[in-house]
PLY file of the C-alpha trace (Angstrom):
ply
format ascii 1.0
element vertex 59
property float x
property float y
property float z
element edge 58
property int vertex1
property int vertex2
end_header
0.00 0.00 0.00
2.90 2.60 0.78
4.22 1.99 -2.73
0.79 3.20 -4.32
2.11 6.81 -1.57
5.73 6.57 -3.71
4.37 6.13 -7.04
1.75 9.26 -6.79
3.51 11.23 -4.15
3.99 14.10 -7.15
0.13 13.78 -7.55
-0.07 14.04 -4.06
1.75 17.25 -3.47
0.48 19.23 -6.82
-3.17 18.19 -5.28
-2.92 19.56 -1.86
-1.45 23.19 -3.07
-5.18 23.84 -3.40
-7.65 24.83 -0.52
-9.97 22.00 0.55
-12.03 20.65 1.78
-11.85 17.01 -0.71
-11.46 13.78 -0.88
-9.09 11.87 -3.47
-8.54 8.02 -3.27
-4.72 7.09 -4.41
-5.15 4.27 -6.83
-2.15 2.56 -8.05
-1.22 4.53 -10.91
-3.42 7.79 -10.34
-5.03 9.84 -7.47
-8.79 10.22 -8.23
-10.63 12.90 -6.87
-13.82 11.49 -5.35
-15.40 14.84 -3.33
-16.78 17.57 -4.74
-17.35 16.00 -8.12
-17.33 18.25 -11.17
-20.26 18.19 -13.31
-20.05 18.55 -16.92
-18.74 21.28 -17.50
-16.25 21.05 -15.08
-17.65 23.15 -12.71
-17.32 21.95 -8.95
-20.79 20.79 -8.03
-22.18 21.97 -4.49
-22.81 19.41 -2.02
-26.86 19.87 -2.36
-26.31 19.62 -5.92
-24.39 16.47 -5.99
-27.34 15.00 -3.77
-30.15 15.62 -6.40
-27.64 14.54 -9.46
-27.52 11.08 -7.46
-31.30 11.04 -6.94
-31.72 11.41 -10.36
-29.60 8.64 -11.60
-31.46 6.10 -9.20
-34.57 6.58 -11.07
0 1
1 2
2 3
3 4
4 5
5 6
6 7
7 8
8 9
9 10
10 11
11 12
12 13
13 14
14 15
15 16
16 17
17 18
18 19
19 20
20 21
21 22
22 23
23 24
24 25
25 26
26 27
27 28
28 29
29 30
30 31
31 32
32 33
33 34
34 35
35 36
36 37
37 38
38 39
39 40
40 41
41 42
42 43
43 44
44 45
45 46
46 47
47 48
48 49
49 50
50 51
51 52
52 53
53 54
54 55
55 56
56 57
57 58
């Protein structure tokens, strides 16, 4: 697991230069960003948004 750390640490670093709050997952060849999601347009969605994008997708 502390070799997926190594591999992305650049990823890492360039990541948390920005303000926060997020959450990324560190894969084994990437770092993924999981919270806020962008939309489409690659916008960063607000958390109320992101709830009634998922509650549309369930339907």
């Amino acid at each position: 697991m502390d070799a997926y750390f190594e591999t992305n640490i650049n990823r890492i670093v360039q990541r948390s230069r920005k303000p926060g709050p997020f959450v990324d997952v560190v894969l084994k060849n990437s770092v993924e960003r999981r919270w806020p999601r962008e939309n489409q347009a690659g916008v960063v969605a607000a958390p109320s948004q992101v709830e009634t994008d998922n509650r549309r997708s369930r339907r």
